[in-house]
N, C-alpha and C positions, 0 to 999 in steps of 0.2 A: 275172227276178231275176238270172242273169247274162251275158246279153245285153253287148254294149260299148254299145247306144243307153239303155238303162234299168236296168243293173244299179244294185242297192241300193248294194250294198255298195262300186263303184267312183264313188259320188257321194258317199258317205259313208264314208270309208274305217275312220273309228274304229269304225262297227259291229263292225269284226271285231276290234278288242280284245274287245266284249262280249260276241260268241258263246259263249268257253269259258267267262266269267261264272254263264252262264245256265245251266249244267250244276248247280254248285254251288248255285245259288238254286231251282233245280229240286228238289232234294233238302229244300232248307230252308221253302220257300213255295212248293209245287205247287201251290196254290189261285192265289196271285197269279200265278205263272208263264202259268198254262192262261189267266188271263182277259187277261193281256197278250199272248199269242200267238193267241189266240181271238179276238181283235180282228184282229190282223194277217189273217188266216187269213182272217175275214172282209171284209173289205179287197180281200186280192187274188182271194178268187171272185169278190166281186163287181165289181169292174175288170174280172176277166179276160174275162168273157163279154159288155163291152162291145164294142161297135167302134171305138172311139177308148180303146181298154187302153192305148196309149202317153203320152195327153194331150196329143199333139197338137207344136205348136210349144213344148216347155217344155224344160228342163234339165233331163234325169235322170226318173226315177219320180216323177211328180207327184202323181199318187193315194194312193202310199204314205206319202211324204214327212209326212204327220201322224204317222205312226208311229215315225219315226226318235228323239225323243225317248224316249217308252215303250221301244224294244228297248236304249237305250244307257245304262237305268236302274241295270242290276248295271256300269255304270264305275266306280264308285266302289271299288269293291272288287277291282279290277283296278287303279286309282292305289294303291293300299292296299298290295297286293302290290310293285309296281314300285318304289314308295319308300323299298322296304328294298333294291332289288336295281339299282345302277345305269345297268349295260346294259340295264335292260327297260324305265327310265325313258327311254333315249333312245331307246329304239325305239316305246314310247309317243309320244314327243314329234315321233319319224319319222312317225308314221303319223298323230297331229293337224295337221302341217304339211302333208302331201298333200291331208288335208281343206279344210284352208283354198283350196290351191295349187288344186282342184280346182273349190271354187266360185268361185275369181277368177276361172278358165277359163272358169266360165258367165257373169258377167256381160259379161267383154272377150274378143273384141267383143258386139256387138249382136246377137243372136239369128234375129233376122228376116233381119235383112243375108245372114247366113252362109248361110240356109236358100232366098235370092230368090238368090243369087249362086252358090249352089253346085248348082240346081235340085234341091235334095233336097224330096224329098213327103214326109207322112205314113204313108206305107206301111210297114209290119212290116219290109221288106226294108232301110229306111235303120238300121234297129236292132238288128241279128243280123250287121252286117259292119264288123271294124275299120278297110277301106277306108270307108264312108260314116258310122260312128259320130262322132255329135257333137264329142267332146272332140279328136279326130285334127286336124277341121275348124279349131276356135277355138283350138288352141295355132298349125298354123300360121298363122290370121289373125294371132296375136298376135307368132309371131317375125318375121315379114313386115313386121309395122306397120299392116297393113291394117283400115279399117274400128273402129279401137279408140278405142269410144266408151266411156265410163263412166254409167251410169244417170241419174247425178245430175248428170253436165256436161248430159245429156242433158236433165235438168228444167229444170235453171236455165236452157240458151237458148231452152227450149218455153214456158216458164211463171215466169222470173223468181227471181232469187238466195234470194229470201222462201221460195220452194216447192222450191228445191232445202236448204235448209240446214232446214226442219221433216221432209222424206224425209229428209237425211241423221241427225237427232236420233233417229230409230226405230232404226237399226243400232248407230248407236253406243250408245245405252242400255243396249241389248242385251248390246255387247260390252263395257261395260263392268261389269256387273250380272254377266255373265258371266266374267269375268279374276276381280271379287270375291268369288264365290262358291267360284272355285278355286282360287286363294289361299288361303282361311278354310278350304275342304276339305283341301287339302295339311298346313296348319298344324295341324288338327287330327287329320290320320291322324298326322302328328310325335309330337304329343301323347298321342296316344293307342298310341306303341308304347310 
């Protein structure tokens, strides 16, 4: 969990807006609280006593990563808070930027490339050192220029513009479903001081 090969919280960096969140919602809804964490909880036992706990060739905590929505529940009440206060708003808006910055790290470059080019293994040992940690690896491929493929250039010359632009309609949907929710959120924590 904070490891530099699988830490959560450095794939995701706005979790940690929500940790102090979850003190507050602890108090208000211990029932919800315990079965959102109790999930988690059970998640990482049972990952952890697997052999491939790391998941392998993937970006960050793979097995957890369904969880990351569920822990980032009480944000909203941390946007709520910072939107009256706004040094907290930019450091809100600091720490959703590194998320972003953080997953464009894992998609550019290519994954595989880094890991065939950099002869890193699966081994526990490439994910406990910030010499052989993933993200070290792909920011310099990327200030280098090396190897920096995008997913979706990557569809379209494997498989055709058709199959790159339906992959790319899943992301965007997403992001944009997602910008509209948050807007409608902001505008009503407005509203609602």
């Amino acid at each position: 969990l904070v490891s530099p090969g699988r830490a959560l919280w450095l794939y995701s960096p706005p979790l940690l807006l929500a940790l102090p969140a979850w003190v507050a919602e602890a108090r208000r809804r211990p029932v919800d609280v315990a079965v959102v964490w109790g999930a988690f909880g059970t998640l990482l036992v049972l990952f952890s006593g697997w052999l491939m706990w790391h998941g392998g060739w993937s970006w960050g905590n793979r097995f957890l990563l369904p969880m990351v929505p569920w822990l980032l529940l009480p944000l909203p009440a941390v946007l709520s808070w910072a939107v009256r206060r706004p040094p907290a708003l930019i450091g809100v808006a600091l720490v959703v930027i590194a998320g972003v910055a953080m997953n464009v790290l894992g998609v550019v470059p290519y994954i595989a490339t880094v890991y065939v080019a950099e002869e890193l293994d699966w081994s526990t040992k490439t994910h406990f050192s910030w010499a052989t940690a993933q993200p070290i690896h792909h920011l310099r491929y990327l200030l280098e220029g090396r190897d920096v493929d995008l997913a979706l250039v990557r569809i379209g010359r494997e498989h055709g513009p058709a199959a790159a632009l339906a992959a790319a309609a899943i992301p965007a949907t997403m992001i944009g479903w997602g910008g509209r929710l948050l807007v409608r959120g902001l505008s009503l924590l407005h509203w609602a001081r």
